[in-house]
MIKOL-611894 format. One record per atom (N, C-alpha, C, O, CB): x, y, z. Coordinates in steps of 0.1 Angstrom, whole numbers, plus 5000, padded with zeros to 4 digits. Glycine has a CB too. Layout:
N
XYZ/...
//
This chain:
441
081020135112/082120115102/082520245095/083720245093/081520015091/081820335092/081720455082/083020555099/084020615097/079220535076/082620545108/083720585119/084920595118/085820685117/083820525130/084920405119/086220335117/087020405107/088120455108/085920205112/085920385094/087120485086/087320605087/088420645083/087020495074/086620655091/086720815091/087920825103/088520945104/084920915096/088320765109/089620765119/090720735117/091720765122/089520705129/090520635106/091420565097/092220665084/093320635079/090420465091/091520765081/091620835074/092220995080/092721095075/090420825068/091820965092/092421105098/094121105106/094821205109/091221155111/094320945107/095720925110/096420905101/097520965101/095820825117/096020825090/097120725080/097020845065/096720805054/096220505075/097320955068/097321055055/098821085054/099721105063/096221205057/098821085038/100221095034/101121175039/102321145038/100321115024/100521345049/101721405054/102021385066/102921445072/101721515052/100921245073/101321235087/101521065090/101321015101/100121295096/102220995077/103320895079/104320935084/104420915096/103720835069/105321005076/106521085081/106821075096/107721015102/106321245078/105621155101/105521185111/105321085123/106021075133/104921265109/104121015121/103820895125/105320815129/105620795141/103020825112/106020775117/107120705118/108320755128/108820675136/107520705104/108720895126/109820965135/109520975153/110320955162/109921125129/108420995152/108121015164/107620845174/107920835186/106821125162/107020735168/107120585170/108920565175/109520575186/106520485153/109220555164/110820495163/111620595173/112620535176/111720525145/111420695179/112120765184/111920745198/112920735204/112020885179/110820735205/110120705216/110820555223/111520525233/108420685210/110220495210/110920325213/112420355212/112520425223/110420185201/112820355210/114420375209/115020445223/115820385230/114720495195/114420595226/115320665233/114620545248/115320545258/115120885233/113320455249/112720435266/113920325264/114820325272/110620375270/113820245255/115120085255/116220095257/116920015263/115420005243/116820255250/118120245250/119020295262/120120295266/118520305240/117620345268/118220385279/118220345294/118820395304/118020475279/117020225292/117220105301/118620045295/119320025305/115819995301/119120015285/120119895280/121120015288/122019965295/120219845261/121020155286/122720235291/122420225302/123520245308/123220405288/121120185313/121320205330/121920085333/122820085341/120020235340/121219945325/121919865333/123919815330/124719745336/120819745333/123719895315/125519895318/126419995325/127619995327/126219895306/125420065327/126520175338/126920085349/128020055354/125820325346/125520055353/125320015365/125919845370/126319805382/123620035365/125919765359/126819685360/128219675356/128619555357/126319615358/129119785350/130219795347/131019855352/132119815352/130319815338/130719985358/131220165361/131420125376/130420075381/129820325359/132320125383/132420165396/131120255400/130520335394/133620235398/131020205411/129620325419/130220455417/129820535409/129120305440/131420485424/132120615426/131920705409/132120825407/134020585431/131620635403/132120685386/130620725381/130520835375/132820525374/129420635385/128220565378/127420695380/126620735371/127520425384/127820775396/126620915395/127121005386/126421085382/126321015411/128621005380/128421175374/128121075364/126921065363/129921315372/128621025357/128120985341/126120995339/125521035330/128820775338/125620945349/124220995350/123521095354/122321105354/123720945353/124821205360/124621355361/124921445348/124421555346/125521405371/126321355335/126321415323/125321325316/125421385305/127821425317/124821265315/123821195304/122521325303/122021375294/123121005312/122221335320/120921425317/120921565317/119921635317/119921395325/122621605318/122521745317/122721745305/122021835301/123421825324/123321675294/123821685281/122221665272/122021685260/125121555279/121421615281/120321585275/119421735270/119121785259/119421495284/119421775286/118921945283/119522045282/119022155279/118322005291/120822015283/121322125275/121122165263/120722285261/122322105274/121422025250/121621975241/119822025235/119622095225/122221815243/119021975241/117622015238/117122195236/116622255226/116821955251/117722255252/117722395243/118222435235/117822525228/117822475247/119522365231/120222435218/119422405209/118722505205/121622385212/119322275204/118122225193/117522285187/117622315175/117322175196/116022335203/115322405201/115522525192/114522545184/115122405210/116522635192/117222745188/118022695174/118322785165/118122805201/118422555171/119222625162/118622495147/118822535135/121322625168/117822355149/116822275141/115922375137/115922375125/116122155149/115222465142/114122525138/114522605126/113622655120/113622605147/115922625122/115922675108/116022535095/115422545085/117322775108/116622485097/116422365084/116222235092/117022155092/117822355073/114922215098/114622105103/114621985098/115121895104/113922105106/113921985086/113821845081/115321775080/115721675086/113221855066/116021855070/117521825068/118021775083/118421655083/118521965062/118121845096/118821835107/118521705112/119321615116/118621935117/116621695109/116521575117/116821425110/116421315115/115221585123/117421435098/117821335094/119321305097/119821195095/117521345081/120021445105/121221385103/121221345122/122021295129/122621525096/119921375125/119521315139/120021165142/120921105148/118021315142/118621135133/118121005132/119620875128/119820755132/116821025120/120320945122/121320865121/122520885131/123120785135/121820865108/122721005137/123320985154/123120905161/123920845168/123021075162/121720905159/121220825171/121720605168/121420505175/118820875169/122520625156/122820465154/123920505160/124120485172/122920375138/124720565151/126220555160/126220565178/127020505186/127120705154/125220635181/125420695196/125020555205/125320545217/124420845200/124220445199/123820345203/125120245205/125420195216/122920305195/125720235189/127020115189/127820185199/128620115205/128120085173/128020345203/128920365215/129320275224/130420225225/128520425223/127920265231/127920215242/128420095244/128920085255/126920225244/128320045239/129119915239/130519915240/131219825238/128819845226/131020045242/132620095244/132820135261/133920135267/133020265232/131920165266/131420245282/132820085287/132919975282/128720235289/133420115296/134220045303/134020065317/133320145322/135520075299/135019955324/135220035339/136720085344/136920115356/134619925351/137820105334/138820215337/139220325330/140420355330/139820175338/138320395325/138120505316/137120595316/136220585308/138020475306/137320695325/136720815326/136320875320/135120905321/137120865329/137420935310/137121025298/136620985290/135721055284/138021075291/136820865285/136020775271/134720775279/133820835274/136720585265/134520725290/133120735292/132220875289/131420905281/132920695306/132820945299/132321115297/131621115282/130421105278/133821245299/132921145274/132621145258/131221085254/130221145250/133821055249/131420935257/130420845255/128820885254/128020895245/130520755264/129020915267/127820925276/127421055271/126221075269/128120905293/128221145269/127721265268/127221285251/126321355247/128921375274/127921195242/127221205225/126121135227/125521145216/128021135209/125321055235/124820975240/123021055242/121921045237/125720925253/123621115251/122121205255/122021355250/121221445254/121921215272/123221365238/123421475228/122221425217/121321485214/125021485220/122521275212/121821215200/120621195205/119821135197/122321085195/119921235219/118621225225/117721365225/116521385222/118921175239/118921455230/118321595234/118121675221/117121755221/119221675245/118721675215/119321785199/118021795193/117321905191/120521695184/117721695192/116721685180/114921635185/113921615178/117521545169/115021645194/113921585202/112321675205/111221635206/114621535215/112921855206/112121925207/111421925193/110221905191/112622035212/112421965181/111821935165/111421835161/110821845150/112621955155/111721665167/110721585163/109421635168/108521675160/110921455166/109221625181/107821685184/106721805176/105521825174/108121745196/108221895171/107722035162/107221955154/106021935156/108922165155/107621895145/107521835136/105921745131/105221725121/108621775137/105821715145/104821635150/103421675148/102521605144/105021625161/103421815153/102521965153/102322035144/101222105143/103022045160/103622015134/103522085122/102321995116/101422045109/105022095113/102421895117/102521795102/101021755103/100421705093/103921635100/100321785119/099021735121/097921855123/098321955128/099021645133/097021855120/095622015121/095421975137/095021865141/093522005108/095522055142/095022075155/093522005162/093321945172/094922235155/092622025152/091321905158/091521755155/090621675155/089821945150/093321705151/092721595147/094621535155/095021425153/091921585126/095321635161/096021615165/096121515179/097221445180/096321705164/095121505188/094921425201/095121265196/095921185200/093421455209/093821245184/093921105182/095021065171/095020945169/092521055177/096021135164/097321075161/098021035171/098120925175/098021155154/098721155175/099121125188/099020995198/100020935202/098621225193/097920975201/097320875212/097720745201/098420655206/095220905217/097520725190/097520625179/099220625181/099620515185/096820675164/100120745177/101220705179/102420635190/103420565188/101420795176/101520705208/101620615216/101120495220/101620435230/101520665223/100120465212/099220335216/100520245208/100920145215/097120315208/101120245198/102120195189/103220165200/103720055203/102620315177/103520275206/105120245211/104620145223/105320045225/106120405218/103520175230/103120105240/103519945235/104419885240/101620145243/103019905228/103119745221/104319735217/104919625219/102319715207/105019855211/106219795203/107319765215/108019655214/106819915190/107519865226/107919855237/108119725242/109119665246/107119925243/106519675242/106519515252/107119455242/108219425247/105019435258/107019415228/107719325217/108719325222/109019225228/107819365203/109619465222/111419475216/111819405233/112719325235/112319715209/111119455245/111619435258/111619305260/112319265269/111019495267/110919235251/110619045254/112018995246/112718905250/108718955244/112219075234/113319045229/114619065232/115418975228/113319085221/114819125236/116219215240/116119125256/117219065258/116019445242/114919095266/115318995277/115918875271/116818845279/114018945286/116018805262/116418725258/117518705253/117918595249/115818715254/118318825254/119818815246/121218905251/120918985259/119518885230/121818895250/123119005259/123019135256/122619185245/124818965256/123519205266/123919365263/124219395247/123819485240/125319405272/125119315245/125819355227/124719325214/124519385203/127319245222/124219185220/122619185210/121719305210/121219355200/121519065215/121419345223/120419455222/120819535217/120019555208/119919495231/121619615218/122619725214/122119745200/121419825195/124319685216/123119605193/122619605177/121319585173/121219595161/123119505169/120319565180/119119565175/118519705175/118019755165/118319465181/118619785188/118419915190/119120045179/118920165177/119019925204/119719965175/120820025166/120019975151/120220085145/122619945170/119619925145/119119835137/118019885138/117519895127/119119715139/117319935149/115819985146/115620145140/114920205132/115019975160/116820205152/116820375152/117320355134/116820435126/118420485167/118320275128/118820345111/117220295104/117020355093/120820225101/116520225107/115120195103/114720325101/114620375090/114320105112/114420395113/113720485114/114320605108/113620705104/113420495126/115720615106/116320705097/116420675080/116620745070/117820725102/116220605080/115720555064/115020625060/115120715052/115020445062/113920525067/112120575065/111820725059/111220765048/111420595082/112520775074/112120925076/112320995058/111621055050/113421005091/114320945060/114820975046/114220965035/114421055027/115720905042/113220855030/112520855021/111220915019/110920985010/112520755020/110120885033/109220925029/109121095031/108121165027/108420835035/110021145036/109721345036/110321425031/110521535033/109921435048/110621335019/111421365006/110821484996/111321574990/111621234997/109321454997/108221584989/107421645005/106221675006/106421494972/108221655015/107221735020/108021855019/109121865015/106721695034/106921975023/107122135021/106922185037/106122175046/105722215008/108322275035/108122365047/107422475046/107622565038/109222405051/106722475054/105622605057/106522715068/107522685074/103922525068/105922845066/106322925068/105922985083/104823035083/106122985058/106322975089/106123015106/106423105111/107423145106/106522955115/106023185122/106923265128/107223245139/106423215147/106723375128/108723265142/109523235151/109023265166/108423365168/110523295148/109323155176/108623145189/109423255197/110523295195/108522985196/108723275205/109023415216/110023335223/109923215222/107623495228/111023405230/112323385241/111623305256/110823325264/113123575246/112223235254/111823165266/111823255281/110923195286/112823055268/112023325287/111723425296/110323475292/109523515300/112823545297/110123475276/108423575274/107623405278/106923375288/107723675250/107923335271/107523205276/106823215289/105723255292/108623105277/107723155295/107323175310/106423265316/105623235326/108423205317/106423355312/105723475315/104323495313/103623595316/106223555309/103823365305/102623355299/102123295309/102623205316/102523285285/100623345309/099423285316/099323085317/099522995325/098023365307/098823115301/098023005296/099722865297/099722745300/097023075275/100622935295/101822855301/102522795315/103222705319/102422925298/101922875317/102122885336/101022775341/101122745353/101623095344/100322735336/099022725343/099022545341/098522455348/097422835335/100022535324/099822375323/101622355328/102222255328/099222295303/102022455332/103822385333/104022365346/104922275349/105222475329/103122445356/103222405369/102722285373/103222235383/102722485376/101722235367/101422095374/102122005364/102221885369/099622045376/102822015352/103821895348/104621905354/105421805353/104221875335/105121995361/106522005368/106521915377/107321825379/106922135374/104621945384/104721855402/104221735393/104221645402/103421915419/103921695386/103921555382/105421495380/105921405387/103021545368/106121555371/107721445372/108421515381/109521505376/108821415357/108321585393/108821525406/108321485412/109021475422/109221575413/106921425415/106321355421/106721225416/107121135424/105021385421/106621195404/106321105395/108120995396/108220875396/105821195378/109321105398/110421035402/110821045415/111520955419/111421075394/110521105421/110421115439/110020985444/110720945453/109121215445/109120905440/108220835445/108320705439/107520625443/106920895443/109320645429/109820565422/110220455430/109720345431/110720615414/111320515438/112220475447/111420395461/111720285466/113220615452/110320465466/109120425469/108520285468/108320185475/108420505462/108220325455/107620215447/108120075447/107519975448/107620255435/109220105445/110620025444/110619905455/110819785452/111920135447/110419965469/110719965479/109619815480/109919695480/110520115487/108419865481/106819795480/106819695471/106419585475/105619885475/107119715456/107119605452/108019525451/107619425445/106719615444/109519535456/110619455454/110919495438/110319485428/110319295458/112019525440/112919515424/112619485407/112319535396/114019405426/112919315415/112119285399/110619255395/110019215385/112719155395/110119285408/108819245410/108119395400/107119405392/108419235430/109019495404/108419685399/108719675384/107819685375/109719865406/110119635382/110619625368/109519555358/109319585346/112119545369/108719445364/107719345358/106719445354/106319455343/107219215368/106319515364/104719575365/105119725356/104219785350/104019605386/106119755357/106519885350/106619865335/106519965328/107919955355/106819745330/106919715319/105419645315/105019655303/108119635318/104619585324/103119535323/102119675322/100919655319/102719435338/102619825324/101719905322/101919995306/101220085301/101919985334/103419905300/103219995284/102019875279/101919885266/105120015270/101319805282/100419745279/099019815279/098419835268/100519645287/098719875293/097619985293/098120115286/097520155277/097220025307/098920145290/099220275274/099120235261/099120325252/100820345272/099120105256/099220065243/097420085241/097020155232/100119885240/096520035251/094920065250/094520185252/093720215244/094220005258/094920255260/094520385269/095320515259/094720615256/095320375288/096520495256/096620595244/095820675237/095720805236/096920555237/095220545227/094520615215/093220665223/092620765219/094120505202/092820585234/091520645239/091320775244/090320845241/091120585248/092420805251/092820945259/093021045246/092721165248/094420925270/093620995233/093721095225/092421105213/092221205206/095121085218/091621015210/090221005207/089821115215/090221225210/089420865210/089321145226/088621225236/089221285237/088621375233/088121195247/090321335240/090821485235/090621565225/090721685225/091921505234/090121485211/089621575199/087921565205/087221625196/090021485180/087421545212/086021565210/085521685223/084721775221/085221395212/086221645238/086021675249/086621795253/086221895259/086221575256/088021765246/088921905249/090321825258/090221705262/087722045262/091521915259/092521815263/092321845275/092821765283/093821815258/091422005283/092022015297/091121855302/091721765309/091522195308/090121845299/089621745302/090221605307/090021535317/089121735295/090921585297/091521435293/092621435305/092421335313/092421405275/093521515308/094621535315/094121595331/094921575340/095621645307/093021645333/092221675349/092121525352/092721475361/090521765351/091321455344/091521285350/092621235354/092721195365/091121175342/093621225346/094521145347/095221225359/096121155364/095221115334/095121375365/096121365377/094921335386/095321305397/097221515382/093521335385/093221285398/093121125397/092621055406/091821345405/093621065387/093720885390/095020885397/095220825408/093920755374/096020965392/097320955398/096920995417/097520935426/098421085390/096121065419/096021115430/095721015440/096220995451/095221205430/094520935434/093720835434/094720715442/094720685454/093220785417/095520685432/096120565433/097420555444/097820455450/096620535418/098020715442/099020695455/098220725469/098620665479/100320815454/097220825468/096520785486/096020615484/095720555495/094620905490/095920545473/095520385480/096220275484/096020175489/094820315473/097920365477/098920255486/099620355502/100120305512/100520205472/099320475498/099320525509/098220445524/098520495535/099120685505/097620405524/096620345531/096320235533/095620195542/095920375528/096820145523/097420005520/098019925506/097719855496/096419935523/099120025513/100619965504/101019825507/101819775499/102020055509/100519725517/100919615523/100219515515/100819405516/100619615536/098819515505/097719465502/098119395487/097519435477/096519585503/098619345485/098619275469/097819355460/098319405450/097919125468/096119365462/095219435456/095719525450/096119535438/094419475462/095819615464/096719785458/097619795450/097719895443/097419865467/098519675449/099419695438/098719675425/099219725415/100719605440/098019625424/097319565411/096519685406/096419735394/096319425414/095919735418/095119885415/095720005407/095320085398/094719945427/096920005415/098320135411/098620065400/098920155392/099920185421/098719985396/099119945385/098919965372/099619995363/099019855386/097219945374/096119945366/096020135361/095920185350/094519885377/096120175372/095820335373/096520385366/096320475357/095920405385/097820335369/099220455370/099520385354/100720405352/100920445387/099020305342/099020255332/098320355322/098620405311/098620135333/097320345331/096420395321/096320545323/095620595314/095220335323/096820655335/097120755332/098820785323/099220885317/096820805343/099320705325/100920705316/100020705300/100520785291/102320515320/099220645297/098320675285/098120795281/098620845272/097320625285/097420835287/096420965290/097221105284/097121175274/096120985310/098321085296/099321185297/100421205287/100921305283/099821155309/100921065284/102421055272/101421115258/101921195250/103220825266/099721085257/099421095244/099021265243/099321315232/098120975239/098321335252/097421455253/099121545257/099721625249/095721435269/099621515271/099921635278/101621635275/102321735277/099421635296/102121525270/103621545264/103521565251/104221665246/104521425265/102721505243/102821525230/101621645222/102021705213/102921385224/100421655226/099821755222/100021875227/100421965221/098921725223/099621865240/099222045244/100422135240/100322235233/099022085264/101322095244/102722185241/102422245225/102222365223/104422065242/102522155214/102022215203/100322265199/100222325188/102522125195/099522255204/098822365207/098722475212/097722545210/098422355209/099422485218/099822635229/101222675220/101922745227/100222575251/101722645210/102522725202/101722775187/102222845178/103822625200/100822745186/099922815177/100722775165/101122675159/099722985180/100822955161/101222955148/103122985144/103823015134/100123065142/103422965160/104822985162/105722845158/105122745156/105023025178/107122845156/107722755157/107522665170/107922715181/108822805154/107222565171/107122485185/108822415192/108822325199/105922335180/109722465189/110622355194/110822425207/111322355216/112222315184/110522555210/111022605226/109422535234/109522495245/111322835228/108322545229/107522505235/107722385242/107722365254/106622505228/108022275230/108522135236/109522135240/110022025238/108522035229/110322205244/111822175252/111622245267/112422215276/113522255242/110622335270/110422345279/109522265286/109622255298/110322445280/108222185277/107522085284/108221995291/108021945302/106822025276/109821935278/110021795279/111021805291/111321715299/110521705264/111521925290/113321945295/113121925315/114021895322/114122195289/112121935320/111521895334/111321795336/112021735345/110421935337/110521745330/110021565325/111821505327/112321465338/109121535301/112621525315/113721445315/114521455323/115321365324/114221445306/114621605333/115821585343/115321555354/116121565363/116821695345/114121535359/113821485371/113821355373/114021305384/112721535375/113721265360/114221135368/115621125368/115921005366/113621015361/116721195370/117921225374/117821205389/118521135396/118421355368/116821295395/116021275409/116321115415/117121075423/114221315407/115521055410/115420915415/116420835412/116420735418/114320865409/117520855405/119220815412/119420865422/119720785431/120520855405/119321015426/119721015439/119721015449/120521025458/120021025440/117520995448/117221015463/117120825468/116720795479/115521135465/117520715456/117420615458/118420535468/118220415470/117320585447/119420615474/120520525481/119420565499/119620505510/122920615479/118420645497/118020725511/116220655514/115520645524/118120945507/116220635500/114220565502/114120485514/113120485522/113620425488/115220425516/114920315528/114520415542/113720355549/116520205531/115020525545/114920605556/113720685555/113620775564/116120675557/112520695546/111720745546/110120715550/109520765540/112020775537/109420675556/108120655557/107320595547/106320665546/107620775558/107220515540/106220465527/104820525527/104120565518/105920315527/104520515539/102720595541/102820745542/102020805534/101820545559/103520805548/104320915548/104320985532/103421065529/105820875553/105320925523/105620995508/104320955500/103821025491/107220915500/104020865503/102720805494/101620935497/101321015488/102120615501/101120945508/100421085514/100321195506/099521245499/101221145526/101821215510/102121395505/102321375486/101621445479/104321485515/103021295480/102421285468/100821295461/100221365452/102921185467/100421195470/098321245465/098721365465/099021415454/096721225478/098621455478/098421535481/098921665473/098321765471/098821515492/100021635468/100221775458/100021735445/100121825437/101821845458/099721595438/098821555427/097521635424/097121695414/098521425430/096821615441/095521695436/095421865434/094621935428/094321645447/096621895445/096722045447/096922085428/096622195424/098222095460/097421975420/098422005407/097422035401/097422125393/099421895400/096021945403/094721995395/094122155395/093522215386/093521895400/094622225408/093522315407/094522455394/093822545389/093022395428/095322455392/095522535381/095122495365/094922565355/096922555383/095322315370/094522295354/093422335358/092922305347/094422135345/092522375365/090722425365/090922535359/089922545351/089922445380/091822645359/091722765357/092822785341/092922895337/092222845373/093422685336/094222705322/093022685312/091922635314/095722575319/093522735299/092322715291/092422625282/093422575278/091922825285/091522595278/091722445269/091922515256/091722635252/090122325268/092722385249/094222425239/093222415227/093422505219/095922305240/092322315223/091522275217/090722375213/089922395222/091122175223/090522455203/089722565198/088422545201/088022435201/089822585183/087622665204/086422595205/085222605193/084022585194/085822625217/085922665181/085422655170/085422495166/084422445160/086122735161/086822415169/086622275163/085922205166/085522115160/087422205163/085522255182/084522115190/083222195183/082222135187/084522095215/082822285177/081722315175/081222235160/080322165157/081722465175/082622305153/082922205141/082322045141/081422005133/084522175141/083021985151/082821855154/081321835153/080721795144/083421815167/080721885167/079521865170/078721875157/078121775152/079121955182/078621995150/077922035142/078021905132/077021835130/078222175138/079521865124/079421715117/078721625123/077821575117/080621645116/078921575136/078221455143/076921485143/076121405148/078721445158/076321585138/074821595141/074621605121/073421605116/074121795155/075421605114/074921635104/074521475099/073521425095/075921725095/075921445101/075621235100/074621225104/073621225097/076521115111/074421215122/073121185125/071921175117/071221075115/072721255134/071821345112/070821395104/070421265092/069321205091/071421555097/071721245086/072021195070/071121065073/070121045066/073821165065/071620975085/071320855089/069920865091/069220785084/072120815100/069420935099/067520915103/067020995087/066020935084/066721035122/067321085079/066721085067/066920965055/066220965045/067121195064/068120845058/067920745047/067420615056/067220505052/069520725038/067120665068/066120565073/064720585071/064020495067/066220565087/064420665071/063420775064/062620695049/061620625046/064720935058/063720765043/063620705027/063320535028/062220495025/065220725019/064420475032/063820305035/062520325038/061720295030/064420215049/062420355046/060320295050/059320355041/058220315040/059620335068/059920475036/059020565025/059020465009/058120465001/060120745022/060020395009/060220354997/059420175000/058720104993/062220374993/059920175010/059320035013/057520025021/056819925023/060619965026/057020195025/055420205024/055220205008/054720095006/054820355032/055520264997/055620304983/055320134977/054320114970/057220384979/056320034979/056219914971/055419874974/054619834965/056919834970/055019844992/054119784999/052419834994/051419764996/054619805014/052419934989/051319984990/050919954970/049819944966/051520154997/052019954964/052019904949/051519744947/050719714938/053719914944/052019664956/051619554961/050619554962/050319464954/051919514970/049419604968/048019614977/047519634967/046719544964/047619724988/047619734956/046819774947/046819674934/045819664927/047219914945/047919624932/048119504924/046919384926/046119344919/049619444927/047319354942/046419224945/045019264944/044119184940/046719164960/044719404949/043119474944/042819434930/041719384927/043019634943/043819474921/043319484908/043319314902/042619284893/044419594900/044119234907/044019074909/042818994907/042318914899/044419034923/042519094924/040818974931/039819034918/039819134912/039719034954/038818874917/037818894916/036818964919/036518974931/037618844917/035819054908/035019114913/033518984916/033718874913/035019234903/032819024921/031518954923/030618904910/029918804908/030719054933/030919014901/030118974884/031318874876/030918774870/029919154871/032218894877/033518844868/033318664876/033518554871/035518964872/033018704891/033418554894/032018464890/032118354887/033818534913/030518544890/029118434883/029618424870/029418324864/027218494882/030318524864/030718444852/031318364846/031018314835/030918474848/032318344854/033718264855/032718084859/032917974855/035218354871/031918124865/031218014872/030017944861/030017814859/030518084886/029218014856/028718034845/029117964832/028517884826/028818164845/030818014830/031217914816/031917874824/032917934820/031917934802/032317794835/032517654839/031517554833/031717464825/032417644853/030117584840/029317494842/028617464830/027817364829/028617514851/029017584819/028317534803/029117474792/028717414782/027617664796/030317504795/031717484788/032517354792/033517324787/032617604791/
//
């Protein structure tokens, strides 16, 4: 119980509501809204029209993100409020997207994944700012275990109602979240940072190099292999099971970010690419099997946990120290977001490819992805895990010394007792006497 709270207490603190809140609402918002923008491209836009508009959605995304990065980091708080309310208007857009209008779409589409990219590196900053580094994994994981659920809620909802309902609810949630934000980071204080090195020194870094190369081969593996997927499970059959795994991220979240404050993050994130590894050599081998799908299912859930809570949202801001973080996270996220651009367009060609074949060579450079995490260093200080340990042993301590006391205190009464009933019994003279004036009295 005394845990419970003590975890309780390390999430729900007054400077990491704010935060809590921006980064929830933002998550849910940008995964919905942009299923709700695929399937109206995709059912409104001529095909001929539908690839560039989802060639400007995700260039405007990273574009828009490195700017961000460079120009939020001077009055963030203020910027990201005037985010958060973009992000309503850029929702009711959509509901304008036609199919004889080019330019209005372009426009559209392009304030669209402006109101996604802009601000998205400094929520994260923000994220990093607002949490202490040993206690950053299990917010985090808490904050994805959230979207994981809220996810399945709003998706049960929105199946239920037309394009223009969802829209306004999506729209309805993001001014929620601009509210919120508005109110509650009204007394927070900006701290003083120093500005993050140029992205070229970036790159150039060891301890950088070592976690960007295997996120890279994760989301091209990760959208390569979609289409794949696709293929195996039938359409709506994928769409079902892809939405049945923010279920295991809603559990696996907080767990993956629990154990990253104790274990360390390279830890948490070496598992999760060899489950990934795991799981595509087992449909590589039998992709045909019902099982297997249930297995990848299972897997590829619960590393989407692992990974959204430790290796998207932590490491990046630990590996920015004491720098401004928004180039950190725009180089994590800015890979991640344009590679599933990938899987539009290698999806008209999946049918011509091998299933056992791509399933293969995916393991295959999954596990190769592990051997540079063997050699990156863990982001996690190792003063804190000493920290930690050293608390966890002080409790311990506390607990066997007031167990201690109990039986000391409870030999003490017990033994007060004994001496009582001694002083009670009859002696052998007291009792002929007692016997004595009975028998004369």
């Amino acid at each position: 119980m005394n845990s419970i709270k003590t975890i309780r207490a390390k999430i729900f603190r007054k400077e990491t509501v704010p935060t809590f809140l921006i980064v929830l609402n933002t998550f849910v918002w940008y995964l919905l809204t942009s299923v709700v923008f695929t399937n109206i491209i995709n059912l409104t836009v001529p095909s001929t029209q539908s690839l560039a508009l989802f060639g400007v959605f995700f260039v405007s995304i990273a574009v828009t993100a490195i700017i961000g990065s460079k120009v939020f980091s001077r009055r963030r708080d203020t910027l990201l409020n005037i985010w958060l309310f973009s992000g309503v208007v850029a929702t009711f857009l959509l509901s304008l997207i036609s199919a004889d209008n080019l330019i209005i779409n372009v426009l559209i589409v392009s304030f669209f994944g402006t109101s996604i990219g802009i601000g998205l590196p400094s929520c994260l900053s923000y994220f990093a700012k607002s949490t202490a580094i040993e206690n950053r994994g299990v917010i985090g994981g808490t904050i994805w275990s959230s979207v994981g659920f809220t996810v399945l809620a709003f998706a049960f909802l929105i199946s239920i109602v037309g394009s223009l309902e969802a829209i306004i609810i999506l729209a309805i949630w993001r001014l929620i979240g601009g509210v919120g934000f508005l109110f509650l980071n009204r007394t927070h204080k900006e701290n003083e940072v120093q500005k993050s090195p140029s992205y070229l020194t970036l790159i150039r870094k060891r301890e950088i190099l070592l976690y960007l190369f295997p996120w890279i081969m994760f989301s091209l593996v990760n959208a390569l292999e979609a289409p794949m997927l696709e293929r195996v499970f039938g359409e709506q059959q994928y769409a079902f099971f892809q939405l049945a795994e923010f279920a295991f991220i809603g559990i696996f979240a907080f767990i993956g970010g629990f154990v990253a404050d104790i274990a360390g993050r390279k830890r948490v994130v070496i598992a999760g690419f060899i489950m990934l590894g795991i799981e595509y050599a087992t449909m590589s081998l039998f992709s045909a099997s019902s099982v297997a799908i249930y297995i990848f299912t299972t897997l590829d859930g619960i590393t989407w946990g692992l990974l959204f809570s430790v290796f998207f949202t932590v490491i990046w801001g630990d590996l920015g120290e004491n720098y401004e973080k928004e180039k950190f996270y725009a180089l994590g996220g800015v890979p991640f977001l344009l590679a599933s651009f990938l899987t539009i367009l290698i999806k008209p060609y999946a049918e011509y490819i091998p299933i056992a074949t791509a399933f293969t060579v995916a393991s295959f450079f999954l596990f190769v992805a592990v051997i540079p995490l063997m050699y990156a260093p863990e982001t996690l200080p190792e003063k804190a895990i000493k920290d930690r340990d050293l608390q966890s042993y002080i409790e311990k301590a506390k607990r066997i010394a007031e167990k201690e006391d109990v039986k000391n205190e409870n030999k003490g009464s017990n033994k007060i007792e004994n001496e009582k009933k001694d002083e009670d019994k009859e002696s052998p003279e007291d009792e002929e006497a007692r016997k004595l004036a009975e028998k004369y009295y």
